[in-house]
ZAMARGU-4260 file (C-alpha; in steps of 0.2 Angstrom, whole numbers, plus 5000, padded with zeros to 4 digits):
<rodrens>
0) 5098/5265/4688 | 5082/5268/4675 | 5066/5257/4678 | 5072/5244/4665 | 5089/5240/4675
5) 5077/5242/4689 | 5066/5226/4682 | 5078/5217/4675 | 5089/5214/4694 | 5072/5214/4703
10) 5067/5198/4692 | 5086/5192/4695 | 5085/5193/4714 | 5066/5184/4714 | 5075/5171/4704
15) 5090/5172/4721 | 5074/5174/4734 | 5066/5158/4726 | 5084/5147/4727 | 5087/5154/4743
20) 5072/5148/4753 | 5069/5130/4743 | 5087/5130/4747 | 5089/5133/4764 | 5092/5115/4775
25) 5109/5115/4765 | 5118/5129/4774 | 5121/5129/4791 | 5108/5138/4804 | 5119/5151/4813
30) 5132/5159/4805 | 5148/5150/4806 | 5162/5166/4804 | 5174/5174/4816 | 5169/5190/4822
35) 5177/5203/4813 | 5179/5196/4796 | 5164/5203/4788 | 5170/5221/4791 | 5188/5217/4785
40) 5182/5215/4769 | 5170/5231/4768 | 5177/5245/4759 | 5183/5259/4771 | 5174/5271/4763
45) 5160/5277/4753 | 5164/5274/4734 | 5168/5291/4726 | 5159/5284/4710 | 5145/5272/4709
50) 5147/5253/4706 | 5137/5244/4694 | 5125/5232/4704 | 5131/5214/4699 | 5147/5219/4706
55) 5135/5225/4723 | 5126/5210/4723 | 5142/5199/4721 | 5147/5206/4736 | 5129/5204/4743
60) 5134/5184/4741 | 5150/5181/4745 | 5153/5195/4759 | 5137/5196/4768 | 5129/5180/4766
65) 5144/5169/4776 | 5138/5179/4788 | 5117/5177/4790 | 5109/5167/4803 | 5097/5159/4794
70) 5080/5164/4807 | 5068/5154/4790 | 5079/5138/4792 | 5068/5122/4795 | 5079/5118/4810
75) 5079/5135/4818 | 5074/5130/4835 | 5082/5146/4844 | 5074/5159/4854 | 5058/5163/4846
80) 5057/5162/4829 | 5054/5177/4817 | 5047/5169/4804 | 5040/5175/4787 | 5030/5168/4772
85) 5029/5165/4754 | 5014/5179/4755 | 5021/5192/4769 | 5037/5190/4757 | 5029/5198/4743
90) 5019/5210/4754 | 5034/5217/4758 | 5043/5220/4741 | 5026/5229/4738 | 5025/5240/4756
95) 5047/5243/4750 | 5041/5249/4732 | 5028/5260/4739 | 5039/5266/4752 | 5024/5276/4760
100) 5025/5285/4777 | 5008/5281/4787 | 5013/5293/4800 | 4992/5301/4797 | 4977/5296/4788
105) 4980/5307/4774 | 4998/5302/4770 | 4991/5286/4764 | 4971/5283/4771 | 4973/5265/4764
110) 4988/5260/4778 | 4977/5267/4790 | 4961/5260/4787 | 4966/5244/4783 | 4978/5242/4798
115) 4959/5247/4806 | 4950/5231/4799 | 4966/5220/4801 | 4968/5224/4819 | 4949/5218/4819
120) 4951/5202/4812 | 4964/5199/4825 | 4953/5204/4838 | 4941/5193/4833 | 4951/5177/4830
125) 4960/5180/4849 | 4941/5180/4855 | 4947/5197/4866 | 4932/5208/4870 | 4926/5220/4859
130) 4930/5236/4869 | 4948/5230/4863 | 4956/5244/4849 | 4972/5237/4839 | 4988/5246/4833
135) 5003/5238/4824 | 5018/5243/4833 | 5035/5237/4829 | 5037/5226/4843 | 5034/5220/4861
140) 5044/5233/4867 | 5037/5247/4862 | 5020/5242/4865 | 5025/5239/4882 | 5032/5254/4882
145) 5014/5261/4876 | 5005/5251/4890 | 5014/5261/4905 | 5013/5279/4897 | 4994/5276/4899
150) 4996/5267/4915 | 5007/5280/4921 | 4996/5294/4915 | 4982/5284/4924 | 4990/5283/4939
155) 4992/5302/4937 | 4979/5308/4932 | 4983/5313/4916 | 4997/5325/4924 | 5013/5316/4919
160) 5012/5319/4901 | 5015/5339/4905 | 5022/5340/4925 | 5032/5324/4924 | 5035/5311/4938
165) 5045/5321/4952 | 5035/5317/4965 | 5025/5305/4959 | 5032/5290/4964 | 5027/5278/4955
170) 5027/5256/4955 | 5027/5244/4944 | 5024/5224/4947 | 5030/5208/4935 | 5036/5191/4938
175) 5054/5189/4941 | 5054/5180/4924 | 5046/5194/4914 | 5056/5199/4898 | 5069/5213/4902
180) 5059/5227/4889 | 5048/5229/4905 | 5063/5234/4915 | 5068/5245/4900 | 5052/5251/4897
185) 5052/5259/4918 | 5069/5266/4916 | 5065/5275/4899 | 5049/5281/4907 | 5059/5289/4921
190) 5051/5275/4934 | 5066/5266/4938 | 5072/5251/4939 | 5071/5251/4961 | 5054/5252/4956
195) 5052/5238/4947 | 5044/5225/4959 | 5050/5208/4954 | 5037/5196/4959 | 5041/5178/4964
200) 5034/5165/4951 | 5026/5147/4956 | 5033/5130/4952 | 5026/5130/4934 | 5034/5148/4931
205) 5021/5159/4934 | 5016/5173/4944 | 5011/5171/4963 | 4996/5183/4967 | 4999/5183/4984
210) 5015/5189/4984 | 5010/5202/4970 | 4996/5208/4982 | 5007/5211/4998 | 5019/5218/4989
215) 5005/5232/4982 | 5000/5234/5000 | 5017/5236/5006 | 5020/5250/4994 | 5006/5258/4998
220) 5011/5259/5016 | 5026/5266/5012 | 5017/5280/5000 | 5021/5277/4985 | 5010/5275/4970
225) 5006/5257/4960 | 5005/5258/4942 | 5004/5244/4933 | 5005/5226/4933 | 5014/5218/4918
230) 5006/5197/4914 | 5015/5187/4905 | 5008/5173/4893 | 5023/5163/4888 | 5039/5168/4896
235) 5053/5169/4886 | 5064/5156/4898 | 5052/5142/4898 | 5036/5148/4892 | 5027/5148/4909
240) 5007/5158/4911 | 5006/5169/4921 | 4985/5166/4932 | 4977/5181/4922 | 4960/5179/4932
245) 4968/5182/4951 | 4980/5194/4947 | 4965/5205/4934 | 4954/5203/4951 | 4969/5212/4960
250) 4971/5227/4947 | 4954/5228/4947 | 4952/5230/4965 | 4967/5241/4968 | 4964/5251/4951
255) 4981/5246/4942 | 4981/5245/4924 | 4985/5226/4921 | 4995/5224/4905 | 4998/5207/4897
260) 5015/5202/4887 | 5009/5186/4873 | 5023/5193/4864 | 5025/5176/4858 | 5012/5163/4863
265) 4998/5176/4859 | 4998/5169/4842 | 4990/5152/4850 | 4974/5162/4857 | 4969/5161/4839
270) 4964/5141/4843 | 4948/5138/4854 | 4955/5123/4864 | 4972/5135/4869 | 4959/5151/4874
275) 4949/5137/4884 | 4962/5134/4897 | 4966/5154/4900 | 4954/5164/4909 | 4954/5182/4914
280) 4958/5190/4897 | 4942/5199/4900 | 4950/5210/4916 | 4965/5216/4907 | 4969/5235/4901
285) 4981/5231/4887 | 4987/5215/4877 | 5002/5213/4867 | 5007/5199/4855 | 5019/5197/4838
290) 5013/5190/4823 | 5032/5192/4818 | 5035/5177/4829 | 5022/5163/4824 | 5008/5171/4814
295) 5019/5168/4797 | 5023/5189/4796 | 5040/5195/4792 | 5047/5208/4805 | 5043/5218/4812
300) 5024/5216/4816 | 5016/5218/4835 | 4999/5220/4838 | 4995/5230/4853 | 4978/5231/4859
305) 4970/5242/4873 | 4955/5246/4882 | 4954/5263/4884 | 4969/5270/4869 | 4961/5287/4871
310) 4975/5286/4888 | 4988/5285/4876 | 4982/5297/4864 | 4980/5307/4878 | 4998/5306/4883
315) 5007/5306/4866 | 4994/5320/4855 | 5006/5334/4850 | 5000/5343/4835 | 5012/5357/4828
320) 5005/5366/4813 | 5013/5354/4799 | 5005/5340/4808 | 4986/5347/4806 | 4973/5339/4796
325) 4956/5341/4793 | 4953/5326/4783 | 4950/5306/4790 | 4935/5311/4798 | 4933/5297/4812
330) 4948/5286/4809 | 4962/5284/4822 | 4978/5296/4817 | 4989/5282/4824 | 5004/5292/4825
335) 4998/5296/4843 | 4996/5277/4846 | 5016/5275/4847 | 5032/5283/4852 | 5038/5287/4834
340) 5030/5299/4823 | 5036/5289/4807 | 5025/5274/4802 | 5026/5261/4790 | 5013/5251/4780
345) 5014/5236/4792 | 4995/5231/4790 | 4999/5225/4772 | 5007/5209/4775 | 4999/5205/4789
350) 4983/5206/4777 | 4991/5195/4763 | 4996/5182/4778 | 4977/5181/4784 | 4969/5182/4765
355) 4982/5168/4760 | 4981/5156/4774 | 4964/5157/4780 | 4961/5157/4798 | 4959/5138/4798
360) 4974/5137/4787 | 4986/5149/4801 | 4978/5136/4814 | 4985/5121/4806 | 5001/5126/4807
365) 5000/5132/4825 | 4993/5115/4829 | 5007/5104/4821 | 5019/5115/4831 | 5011/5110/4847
370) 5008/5093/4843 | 5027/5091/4837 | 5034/5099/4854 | 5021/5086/4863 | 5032/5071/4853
375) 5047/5079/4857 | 5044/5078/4875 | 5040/5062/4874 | 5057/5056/4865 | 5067/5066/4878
380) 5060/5058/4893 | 5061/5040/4884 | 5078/5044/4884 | 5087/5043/4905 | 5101/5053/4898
385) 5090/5069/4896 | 5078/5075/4908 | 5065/5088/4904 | 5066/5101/4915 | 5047/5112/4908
390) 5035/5112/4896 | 5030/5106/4883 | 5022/5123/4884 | 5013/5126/4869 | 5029/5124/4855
395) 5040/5124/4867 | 5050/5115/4879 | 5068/5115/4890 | 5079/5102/4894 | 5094/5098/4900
400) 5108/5083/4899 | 5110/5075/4917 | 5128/5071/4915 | 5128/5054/4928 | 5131/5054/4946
405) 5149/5057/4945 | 5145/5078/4940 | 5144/5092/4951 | 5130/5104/4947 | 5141/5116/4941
410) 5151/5102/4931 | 5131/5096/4924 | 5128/5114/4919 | 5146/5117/4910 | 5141/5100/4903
415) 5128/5109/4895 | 5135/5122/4891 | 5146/5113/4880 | 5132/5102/4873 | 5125/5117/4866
420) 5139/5125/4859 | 5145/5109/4850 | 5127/5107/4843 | 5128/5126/4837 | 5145/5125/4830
425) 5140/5111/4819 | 5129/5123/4811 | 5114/5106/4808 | 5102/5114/4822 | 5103/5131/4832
430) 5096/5130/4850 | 5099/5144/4865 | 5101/5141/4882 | 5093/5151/4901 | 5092/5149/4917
435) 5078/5138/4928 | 5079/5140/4945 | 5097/5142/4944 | 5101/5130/4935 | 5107/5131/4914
440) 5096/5122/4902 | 5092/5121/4885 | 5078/5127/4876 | 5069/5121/4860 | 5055/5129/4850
445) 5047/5123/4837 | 5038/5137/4827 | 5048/5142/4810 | 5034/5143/4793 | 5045/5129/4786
450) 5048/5117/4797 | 5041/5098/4799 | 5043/5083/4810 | 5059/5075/4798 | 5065/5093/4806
455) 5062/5089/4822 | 5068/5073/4821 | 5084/5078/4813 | 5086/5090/4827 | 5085/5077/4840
460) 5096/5064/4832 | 5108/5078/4831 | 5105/5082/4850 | 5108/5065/4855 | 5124/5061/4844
465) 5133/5077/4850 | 5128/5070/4869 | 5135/5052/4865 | 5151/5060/4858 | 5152/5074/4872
470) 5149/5061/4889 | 5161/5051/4880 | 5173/5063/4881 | 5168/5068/4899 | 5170/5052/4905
475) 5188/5051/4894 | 5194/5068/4906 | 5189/5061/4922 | 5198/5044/4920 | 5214/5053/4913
480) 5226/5055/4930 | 5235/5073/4932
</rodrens>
């Protein structure tokens, strides 16, 4: 393909991009094939000869897309959302064209230094102290991951990078409802998953400090070594906090490195009235959160911030000859920042997001999320066939269908169960399910760049109908004799 054919389908799929996003409420939210019918239809093999790209891009639409979950639909309510932009979009045919690798200053000095300044604005609208030092990372995992190498090499005195752990035996604390990357991240690091301490959580989800502190104490008694405490703000089942200001007066007493996970509702410490109600950001080590999740930022994009990142630096610096560099003078070489050595120019988008949007503009959306998920709550406990079971939690909140006196609580959580797959199925909305102190419910989470209260509405009306329909039925079984 010459530059010409290289313009002319580039302007072609724009033309697709455009359709496809103004387009979007008209196809159902998840994917609605049979597992195995995209690969049926893939060729075997690698062509021996190439194929001319309308023929590709044909395939492209009638192969593929059947099978996309659409994460930019309006009525994506699942999970968290990724969500992208009108500018991030166009960022990222930019950072694709370039196709630079940021892995040191000098392979392209402009991904470093404005991943520098970006990572300052960030700082700056979270209202985190300014000893704080930013890095993009490609998500919460692996800054996570990041946070307990420099715990772990705090813990060690700087020893683990190059003698390894046998020996040291090391503990690390979270809340029973932390995200399972901190499990991962402790058995990647050789750690272990028996020494992962599972804290109990409270009866608003988060962390109880007391039991965190016995069980460092406990551990101490029986000579091991504690790490690192992981916070979370925002868990992924309910979105519960976890009480930064006791827990930072623990680390700080017991010289842990307190590491927090906002991997999703860090995006709201951007708003003045959300930082007001959290207090002990100042006593933490490290800070993790994703603009790829409610910041308007297409995948991947997590901004990872530390107090001390010369820990890290410390722990992952290897420079073999085809490494070295004289040039950059004081900038970071971030390729010591992260596990991979390979970077990519993540910083761009981010800084059309914020150049587009404006900080007031980014905080307008986050507000109509919030104030949405606050009317939601308030339809679903006008409603005694639902009850909500937590939140609303910033732009979130779970609940479940009761199911009448007649059910069991297993029959009420199968009930469910099938609520949520019949809601699925119909392809209108997308919703996920967890588990809440045993029990299954249904979680809703309004965050995608696109969506608007007719969304929300729709959503419910949806919810409400596939209920009807599905008690119905219920009661239908029940009176049918064997």
């Amino acid at each position: 393909m010459d530059f010409e054919e290289l313009r002319h389908h580039a302007h072609r799929q724009v033309d697709w991009m455009v359709d496809y996003l103004s387009t979007l409420e008209s196809r159902p939210v998840r994917s609605q094939i049979r597992a195995g019918s995209i690969l049926s239809q893939l060729a075997p093999s690698c062509p021996s000869q190439g194929e001319p790209m309308e023929r590709i891009f044909a395939d492209f639409e009638h192969i593929l897309m059947p099978g996309i979950t659409h994460w930019q639909h309006p009525r994506f309510f699942a999970y968290f959302p990724a969500n992208s932009s009108p500018p991030s979009v166009l960022a990222e045919m930019l950072t694709a064209t370039l196709a630079s690798q940021c892995m040191l200053w000098e392979t392209s000095p402009a991904a470093t230094e404005l991943e520098m300044r970006v990572m300052q604005w960030l700082r700056e609208l979270l209202d985190l102290p300014e000893v704080f030092t930013g890095s993009i990372q490609d998500s919460a995992s692996a800054a996570t991951l990041c946070a307990l190498i420099a715990a772990r090499d705090r813990a060690t005195a700087g020893q683990a990078a190059r003698a390894g752990i046998a020996g040291a035996q090391l503990t690390v604390y979270a809340s029973a409802d932390a995200h399972s990357s901190v499990e991962k991240a402790v058995r990647i690091l050789g750690i272990g998953s028996n020494h992962l301490r599972k804290i109990p959580v409270d009866a608003e989800g988060g962390m109880d400090p007391g039991a965190l502190e016995a069980s460092i104490t406990a551990d101490r008694g029986r000579g091991l070594i504690p790490a690192c405490v992981v916070a979370c703000l925002g868990t992924t089942g309910i979105g519960a906090n976890d009480p930064l200001e006791p827990i930072g007066q623990i680390t700080a007493r017991e010289g842990l490195h307190l590491h927090v996970d906002a991997a999703w509702a860090g995006s709201a410490l951007i708003l003045p009235e959300v930082r007001s109600r959290l207090r002990g950001l100042s006593a933490i080590d490290s800070f993790v959160f994703n603009p790829h999740k409610w910041l308007f930022t297409n995948f991947d994009c997590s901004a990872f911030f530390m107090r001390d990142p010369q820990r890290l630096v410390n722990a992952l610096t290897l420079t073999p000859a085809y490494l070295e560099s004289s040039l950059g003078g004081n900038t970071p070489e971030y390729r010591d920042w992260s596990v991979a050595l390979g970077r990519r120019f993540r910083a761009l988008k981010l800084w059309f997001v914020m150049r587009s949007y404006g900080a007031e503009g980014l905080r307008a959306l986050l507000r109509n999320h919030i104030a949405w998920t606050e009317r939601l709550s308030g339809l679903i406990t006008g409603d005694d066939r639902f009850e909500l079971v937590a939140g609303p939690n910033l732009a979130m909140l779970a609940f479940r269908l009761k199911g009448g006196a007649m059910h069991s609580d297993a029959q009420v959580d199968a009930l469910n169960e099938r609520l949520l797959e019949r809601l699925n199925g119909a392809g209108r909305i997308y919703l996920t399910r967890t588990r809440h102190r045993g029990r299954t419910v249904i979680r809703f989470v309004i965050g995608q760049t696109y969506t608007q209260w007719h969304h929300v509405e729709q959503g419910w009306d949806e919810i409400r109908k596939a209920a009807e329909e599905l008690m119905a039925q219920s009661l239908r079984e029940a009176e049918t004799p064997y």
